[in-house]
mmCIF file of the N, C-alpha and C atoms, coordinates in Angstrom:
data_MODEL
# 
_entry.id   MODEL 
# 
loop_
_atom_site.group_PDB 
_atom_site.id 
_atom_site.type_symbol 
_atom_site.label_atom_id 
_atom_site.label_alt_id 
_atom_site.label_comp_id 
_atom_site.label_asym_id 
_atom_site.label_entity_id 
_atom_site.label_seq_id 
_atom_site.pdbx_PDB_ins_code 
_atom_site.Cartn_x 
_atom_site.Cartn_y 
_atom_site.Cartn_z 
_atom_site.occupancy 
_atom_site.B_iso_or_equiv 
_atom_site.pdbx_formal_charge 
_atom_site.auth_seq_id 
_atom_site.auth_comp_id 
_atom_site.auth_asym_id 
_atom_site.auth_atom_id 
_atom_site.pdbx_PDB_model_num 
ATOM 1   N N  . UNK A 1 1  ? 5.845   12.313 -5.725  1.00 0.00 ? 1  UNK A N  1 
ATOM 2   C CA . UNK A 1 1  ? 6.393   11.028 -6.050  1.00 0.00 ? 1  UNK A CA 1 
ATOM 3   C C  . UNK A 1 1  ? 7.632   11.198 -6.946  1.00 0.00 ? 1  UNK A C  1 
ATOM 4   N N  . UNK A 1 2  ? 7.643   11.682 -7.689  1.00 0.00 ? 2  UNK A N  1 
ATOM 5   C CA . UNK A 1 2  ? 8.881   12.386 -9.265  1.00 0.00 ? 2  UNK A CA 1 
ATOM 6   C C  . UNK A 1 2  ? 9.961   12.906 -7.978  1.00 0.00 ? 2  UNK A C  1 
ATOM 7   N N  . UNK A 1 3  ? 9.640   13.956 -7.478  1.00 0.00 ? 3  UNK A N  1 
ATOM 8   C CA . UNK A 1 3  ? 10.537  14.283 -6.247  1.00 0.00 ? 3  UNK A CA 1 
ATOM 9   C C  . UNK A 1 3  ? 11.402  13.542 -5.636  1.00 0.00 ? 3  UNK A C  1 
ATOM 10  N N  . UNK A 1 4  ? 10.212  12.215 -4.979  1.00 0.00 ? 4  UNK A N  1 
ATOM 11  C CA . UNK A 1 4  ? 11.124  11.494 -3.731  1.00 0.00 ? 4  UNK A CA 1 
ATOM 12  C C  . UNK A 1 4  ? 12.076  10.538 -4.824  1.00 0.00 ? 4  UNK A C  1 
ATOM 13  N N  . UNK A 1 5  ? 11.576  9.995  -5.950  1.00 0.00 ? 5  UNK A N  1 
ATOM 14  C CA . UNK A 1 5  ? 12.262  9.328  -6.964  1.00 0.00 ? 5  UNK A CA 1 
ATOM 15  C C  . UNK A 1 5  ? 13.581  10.289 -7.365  1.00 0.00 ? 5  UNK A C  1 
ATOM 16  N N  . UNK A 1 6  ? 13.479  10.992 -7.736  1.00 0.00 ? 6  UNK A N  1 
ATOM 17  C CA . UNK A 1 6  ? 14.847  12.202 -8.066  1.00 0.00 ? 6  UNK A CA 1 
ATOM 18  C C  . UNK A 1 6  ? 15.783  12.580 -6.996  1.00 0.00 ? 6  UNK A C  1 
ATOM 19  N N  . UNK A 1 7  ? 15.307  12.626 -5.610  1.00 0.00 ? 7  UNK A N  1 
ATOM 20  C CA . UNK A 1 7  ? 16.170  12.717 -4.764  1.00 0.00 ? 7  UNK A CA 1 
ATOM 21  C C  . UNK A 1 7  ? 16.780  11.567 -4.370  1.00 0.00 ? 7  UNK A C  1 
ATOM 22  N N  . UNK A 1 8  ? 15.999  10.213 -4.572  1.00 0.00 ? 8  UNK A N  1 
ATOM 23  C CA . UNK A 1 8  ? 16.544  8.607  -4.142  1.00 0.00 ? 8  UNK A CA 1 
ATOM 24  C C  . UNK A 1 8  ? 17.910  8.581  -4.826  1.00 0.00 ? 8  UNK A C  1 
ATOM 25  N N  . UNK A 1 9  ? 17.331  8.869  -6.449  1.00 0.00 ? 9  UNK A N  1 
ATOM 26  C CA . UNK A 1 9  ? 18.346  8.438  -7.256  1.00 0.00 ? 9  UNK A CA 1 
ATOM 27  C C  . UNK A 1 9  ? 19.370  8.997  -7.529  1.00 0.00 ? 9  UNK A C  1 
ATOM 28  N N  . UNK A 1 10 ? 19.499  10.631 -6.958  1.00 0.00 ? 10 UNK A N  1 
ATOM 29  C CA . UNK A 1 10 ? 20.918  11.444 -6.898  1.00 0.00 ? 10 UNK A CA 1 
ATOM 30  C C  . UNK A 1 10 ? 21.730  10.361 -5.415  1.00 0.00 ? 10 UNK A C  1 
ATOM 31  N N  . UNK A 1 11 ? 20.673  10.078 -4.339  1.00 0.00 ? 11 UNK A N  1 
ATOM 32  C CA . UNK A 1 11 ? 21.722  9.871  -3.138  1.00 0.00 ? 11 UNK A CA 1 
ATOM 33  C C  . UNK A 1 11 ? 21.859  7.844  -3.367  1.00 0.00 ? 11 UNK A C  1 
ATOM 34  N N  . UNK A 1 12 ? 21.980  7.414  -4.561  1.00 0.00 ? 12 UNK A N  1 
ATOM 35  C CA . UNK A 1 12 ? 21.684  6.311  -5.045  1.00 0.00 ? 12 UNK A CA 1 
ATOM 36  C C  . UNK A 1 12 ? 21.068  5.210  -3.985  1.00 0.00 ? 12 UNK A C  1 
ATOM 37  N N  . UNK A 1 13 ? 19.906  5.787  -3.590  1.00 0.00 ? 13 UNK A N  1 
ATOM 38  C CA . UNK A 1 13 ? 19.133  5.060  -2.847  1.00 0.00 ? 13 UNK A CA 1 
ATOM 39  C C  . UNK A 1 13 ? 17.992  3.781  -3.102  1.00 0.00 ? 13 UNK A C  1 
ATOM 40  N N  . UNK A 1 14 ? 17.503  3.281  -2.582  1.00 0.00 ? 14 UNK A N  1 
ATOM 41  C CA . UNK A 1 14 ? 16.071  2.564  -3.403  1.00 0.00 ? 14 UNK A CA 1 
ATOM 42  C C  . UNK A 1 14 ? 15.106  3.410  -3.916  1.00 0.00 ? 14 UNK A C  1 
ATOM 43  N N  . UNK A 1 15 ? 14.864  3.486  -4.974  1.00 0.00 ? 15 UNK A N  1 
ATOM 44  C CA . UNK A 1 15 ? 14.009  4.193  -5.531  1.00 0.00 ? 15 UNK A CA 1 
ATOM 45  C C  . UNK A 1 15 ? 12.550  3.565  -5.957  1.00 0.00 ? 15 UNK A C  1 
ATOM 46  N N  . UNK A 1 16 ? 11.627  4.692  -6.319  1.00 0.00 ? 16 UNK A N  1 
ATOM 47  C CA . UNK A 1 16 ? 9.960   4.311  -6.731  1.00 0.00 ? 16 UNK A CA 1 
ATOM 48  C C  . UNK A 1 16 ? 10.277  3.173  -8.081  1.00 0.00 ? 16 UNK A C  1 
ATOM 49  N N  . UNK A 1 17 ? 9.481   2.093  -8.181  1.00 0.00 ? 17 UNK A N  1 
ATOM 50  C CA . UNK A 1 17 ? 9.433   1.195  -9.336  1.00 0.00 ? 17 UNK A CA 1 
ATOM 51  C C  . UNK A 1 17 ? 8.706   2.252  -10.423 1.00 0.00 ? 17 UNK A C  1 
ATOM 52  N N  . UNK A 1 18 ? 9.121   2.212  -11.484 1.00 0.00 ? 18 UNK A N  1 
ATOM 53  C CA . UNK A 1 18 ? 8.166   2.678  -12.658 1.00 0.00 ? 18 UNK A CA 1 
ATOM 54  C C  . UNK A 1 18 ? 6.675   2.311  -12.663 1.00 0.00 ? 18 UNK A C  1 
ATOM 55  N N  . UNK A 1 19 ? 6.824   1.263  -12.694 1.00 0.00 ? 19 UNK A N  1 
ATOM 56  C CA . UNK A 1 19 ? 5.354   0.683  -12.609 1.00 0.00 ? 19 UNK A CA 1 
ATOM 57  C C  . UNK A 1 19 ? 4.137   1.218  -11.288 1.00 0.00 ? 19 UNK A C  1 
ATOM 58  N N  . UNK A 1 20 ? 5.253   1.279  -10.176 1.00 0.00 ? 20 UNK A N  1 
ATOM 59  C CA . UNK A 1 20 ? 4.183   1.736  -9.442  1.00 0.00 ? 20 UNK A CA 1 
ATOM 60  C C  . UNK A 1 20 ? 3.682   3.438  -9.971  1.00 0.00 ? 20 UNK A C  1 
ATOM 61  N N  . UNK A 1 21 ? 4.740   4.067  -10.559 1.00 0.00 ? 21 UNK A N  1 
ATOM 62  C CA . UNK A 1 21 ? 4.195   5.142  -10.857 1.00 0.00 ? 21 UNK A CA 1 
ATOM 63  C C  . UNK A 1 21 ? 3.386   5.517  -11.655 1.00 0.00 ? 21 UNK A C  1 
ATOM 64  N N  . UNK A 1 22 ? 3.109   4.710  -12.971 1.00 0.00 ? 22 UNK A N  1 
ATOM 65  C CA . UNK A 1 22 ? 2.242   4.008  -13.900 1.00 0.00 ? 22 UNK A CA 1 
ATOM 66  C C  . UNK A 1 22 ? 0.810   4.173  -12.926 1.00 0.00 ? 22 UNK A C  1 
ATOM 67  N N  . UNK A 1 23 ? 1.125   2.930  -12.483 1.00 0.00 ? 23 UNK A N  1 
ATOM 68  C CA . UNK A 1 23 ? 0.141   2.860  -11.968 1.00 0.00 ? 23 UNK A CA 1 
ATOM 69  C C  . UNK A 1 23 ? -0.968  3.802  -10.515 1.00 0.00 ? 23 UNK A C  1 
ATOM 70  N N  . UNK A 1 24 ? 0.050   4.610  -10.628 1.00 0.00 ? 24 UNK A N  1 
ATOM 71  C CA . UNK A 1 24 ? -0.620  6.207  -9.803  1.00 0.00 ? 24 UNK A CA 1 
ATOM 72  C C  . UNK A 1 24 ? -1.318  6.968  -10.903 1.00 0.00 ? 24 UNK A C  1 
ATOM 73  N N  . UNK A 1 25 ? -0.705  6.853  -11.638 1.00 0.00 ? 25 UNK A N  1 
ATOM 74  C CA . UNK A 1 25 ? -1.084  7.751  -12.982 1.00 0.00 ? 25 UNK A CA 1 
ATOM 75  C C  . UNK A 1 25 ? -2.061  7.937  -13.188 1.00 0.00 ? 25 UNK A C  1 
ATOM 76  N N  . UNK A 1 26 ? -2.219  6.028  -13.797 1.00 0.00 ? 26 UNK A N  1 
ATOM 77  C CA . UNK A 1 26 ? -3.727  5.281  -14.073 1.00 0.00 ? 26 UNK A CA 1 
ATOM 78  C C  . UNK A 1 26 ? -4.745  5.706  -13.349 1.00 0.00 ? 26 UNK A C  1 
ATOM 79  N N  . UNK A 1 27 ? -4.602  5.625  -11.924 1.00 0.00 ? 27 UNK A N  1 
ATOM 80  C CA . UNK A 1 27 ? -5.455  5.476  -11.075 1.00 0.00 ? 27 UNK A CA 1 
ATOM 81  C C  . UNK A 1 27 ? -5.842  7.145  -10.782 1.00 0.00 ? 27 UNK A C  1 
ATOM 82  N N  . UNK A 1 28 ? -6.447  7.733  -11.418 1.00 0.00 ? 28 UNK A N  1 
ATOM 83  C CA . UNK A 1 28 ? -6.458  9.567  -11.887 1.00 0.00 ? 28 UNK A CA 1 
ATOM 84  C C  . UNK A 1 28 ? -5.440  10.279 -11.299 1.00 0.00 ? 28 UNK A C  1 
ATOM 85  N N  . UNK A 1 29 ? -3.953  9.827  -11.139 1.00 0.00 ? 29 UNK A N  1 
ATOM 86  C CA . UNK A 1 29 ? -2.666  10.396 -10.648 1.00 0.00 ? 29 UNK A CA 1 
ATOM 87  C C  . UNK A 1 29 ? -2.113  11.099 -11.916 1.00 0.00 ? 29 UNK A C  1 
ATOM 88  N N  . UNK A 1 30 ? -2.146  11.176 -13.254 1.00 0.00 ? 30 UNK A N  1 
ATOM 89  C CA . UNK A 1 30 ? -1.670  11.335 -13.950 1.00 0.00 ? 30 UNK A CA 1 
ATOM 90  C C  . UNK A 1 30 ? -0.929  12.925 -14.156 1.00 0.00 ? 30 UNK A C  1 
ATOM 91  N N  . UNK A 1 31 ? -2.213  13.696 -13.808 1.00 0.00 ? 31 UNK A N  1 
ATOM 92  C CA . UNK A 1 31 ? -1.698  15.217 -14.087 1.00 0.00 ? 31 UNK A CA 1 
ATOM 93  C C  . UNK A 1 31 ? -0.526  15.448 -13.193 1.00 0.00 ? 31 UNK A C  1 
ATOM 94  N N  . UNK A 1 32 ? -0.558  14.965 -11.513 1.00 0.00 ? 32 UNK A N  1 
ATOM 95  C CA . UNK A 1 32 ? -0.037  15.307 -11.033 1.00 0.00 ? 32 UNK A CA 1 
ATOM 96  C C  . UNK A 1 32 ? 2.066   14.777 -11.215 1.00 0.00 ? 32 UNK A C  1 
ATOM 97  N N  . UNK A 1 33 ? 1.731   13.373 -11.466 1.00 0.00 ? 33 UNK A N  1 
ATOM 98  C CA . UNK A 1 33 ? 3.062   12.913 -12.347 1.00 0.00 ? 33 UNK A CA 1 
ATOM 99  C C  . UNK A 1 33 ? 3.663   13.530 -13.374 1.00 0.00 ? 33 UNK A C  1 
ATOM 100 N N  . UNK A 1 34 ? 2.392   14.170 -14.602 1.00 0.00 ? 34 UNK A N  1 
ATOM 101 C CA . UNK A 1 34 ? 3.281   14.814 -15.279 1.00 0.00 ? 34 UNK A CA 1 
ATOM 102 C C  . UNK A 1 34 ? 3.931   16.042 -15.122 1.00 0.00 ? 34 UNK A C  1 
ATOM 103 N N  . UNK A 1 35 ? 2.812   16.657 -14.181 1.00 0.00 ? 35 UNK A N  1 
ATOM 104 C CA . UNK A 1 35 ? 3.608   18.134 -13.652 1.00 0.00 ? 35 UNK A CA 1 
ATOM 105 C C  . UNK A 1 35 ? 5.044   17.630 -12.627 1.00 0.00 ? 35 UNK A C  1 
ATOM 106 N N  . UNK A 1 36 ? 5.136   17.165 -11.906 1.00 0.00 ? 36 UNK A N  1 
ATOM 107 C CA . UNK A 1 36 ? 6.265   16.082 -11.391 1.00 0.00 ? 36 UNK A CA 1 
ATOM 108 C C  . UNK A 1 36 ? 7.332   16.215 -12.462 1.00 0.00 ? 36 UNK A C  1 
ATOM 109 N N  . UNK A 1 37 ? 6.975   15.725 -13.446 1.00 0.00 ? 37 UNK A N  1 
ATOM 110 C CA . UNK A 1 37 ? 7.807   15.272 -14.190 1.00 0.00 ? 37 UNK A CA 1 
ATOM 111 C C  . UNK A 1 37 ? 8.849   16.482 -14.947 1.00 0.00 ? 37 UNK A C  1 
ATOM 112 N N  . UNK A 1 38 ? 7.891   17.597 -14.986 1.00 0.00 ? 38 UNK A N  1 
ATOM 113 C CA . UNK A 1 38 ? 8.048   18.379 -15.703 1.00 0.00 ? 38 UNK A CA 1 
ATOM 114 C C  . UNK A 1 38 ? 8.951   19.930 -14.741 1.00 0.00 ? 38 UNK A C  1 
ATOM 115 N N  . UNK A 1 39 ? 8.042   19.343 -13.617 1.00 0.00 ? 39 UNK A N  1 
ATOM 116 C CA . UNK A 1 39 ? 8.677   20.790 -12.514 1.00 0.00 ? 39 UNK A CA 1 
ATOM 117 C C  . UNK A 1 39 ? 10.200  20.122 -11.913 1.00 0.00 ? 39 UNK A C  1 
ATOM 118 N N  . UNK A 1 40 ? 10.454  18.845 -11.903 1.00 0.00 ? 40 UNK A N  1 
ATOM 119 C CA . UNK A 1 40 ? 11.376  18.474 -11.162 1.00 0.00 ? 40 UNK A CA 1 
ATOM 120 C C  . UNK A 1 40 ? 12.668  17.430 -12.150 1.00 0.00 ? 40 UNK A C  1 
ATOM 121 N N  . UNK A 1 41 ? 12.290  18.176 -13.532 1.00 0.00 ? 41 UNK A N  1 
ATOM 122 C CA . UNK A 1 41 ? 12.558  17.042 -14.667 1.00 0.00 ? 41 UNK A CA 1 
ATOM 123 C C  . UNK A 1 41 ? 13.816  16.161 -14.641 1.00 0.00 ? 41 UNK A C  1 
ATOM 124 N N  . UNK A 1 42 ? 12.578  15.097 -13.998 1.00 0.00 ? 42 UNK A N  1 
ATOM 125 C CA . UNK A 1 42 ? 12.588  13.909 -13.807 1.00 0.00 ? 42 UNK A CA 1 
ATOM 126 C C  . UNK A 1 42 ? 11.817  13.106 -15.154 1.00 0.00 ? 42 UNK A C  1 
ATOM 127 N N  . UNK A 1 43 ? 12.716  11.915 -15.575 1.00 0.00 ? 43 UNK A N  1 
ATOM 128 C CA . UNK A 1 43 ? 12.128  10.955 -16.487 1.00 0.00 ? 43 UNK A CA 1 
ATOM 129 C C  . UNK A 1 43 ? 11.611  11.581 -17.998 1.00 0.00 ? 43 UNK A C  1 
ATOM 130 N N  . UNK A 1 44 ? 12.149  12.601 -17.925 1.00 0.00 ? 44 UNK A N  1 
ATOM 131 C CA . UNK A 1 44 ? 11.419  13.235 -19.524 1.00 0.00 ? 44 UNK A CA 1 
ATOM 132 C C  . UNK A 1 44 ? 12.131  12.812 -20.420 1.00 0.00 ? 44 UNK A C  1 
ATOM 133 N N  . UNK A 1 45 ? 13.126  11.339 -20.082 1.00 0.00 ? 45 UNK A N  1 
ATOM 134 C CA . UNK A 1 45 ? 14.167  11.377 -21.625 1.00 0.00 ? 45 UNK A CA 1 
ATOM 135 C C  . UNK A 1 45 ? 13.515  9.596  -21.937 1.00 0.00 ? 45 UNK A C  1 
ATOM 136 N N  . UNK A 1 46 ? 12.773  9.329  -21.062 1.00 0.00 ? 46 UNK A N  1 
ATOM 137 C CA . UNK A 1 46 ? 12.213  7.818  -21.086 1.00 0.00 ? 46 UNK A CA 1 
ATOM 138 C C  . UNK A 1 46 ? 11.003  7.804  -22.028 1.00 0.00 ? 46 UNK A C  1 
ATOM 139 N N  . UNK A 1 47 ? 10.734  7.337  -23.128 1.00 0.00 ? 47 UNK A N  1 
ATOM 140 C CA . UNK A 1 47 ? 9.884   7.311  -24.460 1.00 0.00 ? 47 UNK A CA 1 
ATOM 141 C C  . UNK A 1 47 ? 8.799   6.646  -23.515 1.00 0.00 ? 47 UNK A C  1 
ATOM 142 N N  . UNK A 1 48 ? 8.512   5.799  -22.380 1.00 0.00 ? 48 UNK A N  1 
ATOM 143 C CA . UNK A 1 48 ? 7.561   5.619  -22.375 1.00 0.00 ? 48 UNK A CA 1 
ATOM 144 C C  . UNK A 1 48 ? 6.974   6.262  -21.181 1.00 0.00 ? 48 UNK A C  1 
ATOM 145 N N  . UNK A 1 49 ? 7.552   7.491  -20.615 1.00 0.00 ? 49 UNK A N  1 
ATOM 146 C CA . UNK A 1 49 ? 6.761   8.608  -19.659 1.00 0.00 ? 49 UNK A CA 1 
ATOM 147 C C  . UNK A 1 49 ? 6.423   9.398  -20.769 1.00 0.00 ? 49 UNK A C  1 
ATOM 148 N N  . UNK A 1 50 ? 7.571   9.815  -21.362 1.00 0.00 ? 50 UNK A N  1 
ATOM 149 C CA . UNK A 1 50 ? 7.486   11.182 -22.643 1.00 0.00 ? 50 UNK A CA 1 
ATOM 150 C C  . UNK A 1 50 ? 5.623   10.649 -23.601 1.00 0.00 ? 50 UNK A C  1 
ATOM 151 N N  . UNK A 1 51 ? 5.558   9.557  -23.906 1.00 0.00 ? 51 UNK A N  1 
ATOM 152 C CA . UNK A 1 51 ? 4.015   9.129  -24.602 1.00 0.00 ? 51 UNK A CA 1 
ATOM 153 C C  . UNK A 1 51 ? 2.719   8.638  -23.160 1.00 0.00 ? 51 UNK A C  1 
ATOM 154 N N  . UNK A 1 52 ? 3.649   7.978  -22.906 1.00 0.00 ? 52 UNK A N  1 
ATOM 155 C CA . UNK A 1 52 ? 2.509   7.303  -21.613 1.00 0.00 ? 52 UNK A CA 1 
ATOM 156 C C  . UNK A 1 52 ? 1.941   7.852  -21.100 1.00 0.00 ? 52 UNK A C  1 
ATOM 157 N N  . UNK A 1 53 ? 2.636   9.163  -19.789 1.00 0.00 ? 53 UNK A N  1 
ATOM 158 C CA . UNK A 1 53 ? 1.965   9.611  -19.182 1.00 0.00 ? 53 UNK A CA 1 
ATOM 159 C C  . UNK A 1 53 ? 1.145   10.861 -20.084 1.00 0.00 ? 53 UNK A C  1 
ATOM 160 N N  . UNK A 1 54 ? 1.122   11.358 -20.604 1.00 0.00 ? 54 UNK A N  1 
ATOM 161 C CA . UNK A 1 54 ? -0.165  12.230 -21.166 1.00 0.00 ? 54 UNK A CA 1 
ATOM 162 C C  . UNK A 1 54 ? -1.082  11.700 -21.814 1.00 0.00 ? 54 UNK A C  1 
ATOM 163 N N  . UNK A 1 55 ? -0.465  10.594 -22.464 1.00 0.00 ? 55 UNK A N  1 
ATOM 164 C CA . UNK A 1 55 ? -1.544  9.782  -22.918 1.00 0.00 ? 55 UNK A CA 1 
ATOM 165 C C  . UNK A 1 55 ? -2.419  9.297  -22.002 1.00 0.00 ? 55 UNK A C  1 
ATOM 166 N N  . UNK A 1 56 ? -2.375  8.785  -20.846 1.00 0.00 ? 56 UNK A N  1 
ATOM 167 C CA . UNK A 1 56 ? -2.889  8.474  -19.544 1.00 0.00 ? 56 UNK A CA 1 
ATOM 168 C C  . UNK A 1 56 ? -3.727  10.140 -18.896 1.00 0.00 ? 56 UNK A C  1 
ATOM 169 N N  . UNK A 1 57 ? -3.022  10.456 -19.336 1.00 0.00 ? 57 UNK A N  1 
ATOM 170 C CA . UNK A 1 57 ? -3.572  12.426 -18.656 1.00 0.00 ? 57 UNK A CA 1 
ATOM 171 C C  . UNK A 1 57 ? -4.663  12.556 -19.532 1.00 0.00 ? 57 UNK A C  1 
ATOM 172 N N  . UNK A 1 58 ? -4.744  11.940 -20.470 1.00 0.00 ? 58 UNK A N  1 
ATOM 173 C CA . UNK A 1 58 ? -6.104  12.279 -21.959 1.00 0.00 ? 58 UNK A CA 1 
ATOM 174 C C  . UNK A 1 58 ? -6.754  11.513 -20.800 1.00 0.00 ? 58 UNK A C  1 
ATOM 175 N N  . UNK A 1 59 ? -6.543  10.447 -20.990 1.00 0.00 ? 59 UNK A N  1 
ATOM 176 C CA . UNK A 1 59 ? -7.758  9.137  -20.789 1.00 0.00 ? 59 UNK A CA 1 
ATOM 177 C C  . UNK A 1 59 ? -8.552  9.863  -18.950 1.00 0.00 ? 59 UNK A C  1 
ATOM 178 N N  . UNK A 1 60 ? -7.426  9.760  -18.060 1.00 0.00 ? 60 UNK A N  1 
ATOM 179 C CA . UNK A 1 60 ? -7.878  10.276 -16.903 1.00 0.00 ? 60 UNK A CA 1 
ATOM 180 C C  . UNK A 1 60 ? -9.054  11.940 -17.123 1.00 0.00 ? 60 UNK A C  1 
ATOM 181 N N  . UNK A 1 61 ? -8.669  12.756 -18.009 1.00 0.00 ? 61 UNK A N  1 
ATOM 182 C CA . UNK A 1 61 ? -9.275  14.087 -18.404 1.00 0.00 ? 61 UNK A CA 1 
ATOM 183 C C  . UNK A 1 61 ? -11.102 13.105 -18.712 1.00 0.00 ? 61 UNK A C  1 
ATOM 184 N N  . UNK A 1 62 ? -10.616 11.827 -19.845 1.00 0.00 ? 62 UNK A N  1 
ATOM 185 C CA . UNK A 1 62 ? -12.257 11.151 -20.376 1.00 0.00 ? 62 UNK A CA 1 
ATOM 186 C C  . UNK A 1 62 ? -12.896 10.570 -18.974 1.00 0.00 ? 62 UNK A C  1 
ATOM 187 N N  . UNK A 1 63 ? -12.141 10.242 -18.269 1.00 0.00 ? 63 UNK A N  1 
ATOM 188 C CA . UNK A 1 63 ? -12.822 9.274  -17.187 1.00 0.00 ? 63 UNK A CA 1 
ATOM 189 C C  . UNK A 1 63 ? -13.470 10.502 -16.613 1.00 0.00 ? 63 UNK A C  1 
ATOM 190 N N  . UNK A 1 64 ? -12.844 11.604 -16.066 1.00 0.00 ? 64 UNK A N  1 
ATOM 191 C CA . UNK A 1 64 ? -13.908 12.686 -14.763 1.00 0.00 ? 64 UNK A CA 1 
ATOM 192 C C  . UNK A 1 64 ? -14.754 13.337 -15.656 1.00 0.00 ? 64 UNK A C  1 
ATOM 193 N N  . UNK A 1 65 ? -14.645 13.680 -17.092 1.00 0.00 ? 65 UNK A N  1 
ATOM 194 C CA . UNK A 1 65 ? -15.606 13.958 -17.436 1.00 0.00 ? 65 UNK A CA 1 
ATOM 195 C C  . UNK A 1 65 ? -16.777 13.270 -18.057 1.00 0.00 ? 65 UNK A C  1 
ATOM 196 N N  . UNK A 1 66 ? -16.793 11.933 -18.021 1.00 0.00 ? 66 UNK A N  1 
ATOM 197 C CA . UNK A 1 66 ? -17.792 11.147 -18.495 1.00 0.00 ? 66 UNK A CA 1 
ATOM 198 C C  . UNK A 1 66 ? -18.346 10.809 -16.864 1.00 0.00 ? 66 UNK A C  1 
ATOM 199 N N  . UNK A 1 67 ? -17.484 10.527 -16.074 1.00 0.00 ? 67 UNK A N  1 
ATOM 200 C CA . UNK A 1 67 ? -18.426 10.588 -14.781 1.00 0.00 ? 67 UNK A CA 1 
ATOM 201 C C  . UNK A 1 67 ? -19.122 11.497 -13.872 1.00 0.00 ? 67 UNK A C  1 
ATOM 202 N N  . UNK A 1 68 ? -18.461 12.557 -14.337 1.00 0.00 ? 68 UNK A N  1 
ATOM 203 C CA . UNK A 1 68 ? -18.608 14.667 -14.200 1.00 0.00 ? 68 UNK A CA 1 
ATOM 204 C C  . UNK A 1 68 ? -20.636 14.093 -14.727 1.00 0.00 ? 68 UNK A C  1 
ATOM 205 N N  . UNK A 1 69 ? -20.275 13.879 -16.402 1.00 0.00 ? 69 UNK A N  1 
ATOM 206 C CA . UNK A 1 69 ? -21.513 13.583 -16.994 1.00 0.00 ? 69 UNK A CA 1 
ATOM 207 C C  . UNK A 1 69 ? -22.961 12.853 -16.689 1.00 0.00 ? 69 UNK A C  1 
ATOM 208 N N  . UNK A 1 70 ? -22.452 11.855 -15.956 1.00 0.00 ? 70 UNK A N  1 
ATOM 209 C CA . UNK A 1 70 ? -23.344 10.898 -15.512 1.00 0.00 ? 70 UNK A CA 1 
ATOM 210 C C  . UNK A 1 70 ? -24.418 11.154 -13.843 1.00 0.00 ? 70 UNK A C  1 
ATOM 211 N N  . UNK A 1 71 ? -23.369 11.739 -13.158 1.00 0.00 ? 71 UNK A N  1 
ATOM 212 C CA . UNK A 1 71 ? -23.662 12.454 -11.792 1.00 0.00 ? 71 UNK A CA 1 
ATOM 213 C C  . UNK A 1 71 ? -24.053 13.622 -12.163 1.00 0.00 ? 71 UNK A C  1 
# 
């Protein structure tokens, strides 16, 4: 997703909404956004990927292991 967003926005194309990417994150997408973010650096100067998404990478880490727990 960080990819197709980074290549949109060099060939100034329509690009991914933030929000939808947010909301990949949320939805246990997170690790993979931030490695995204990080292998293709993309969005690392935006204060609210730079806090958000790892902060979201914690919470997603609590969600599989409290449900890891339960199952």
């Amino acid at each position: 997703m960080m990819k197709v967003d980074k290549t949109r926005a060099k060939k100034s194309k329509w690009r991914i909404k933030e929000k939808t990417i947010f909301i990949s994150a949320f939805l246990l997408g997170a690790f993979g956004v931030l490695a995204g973010m990080y292998i293709f650096r993309h969005k690392t100067k935006h204060w609210s990927f730079k806090i958000g998404i790892p902060v979201i990478t914690i919470l997603n880490f609590i969600t599989i292991c409290y449900f890891y727990k339960i199952l």
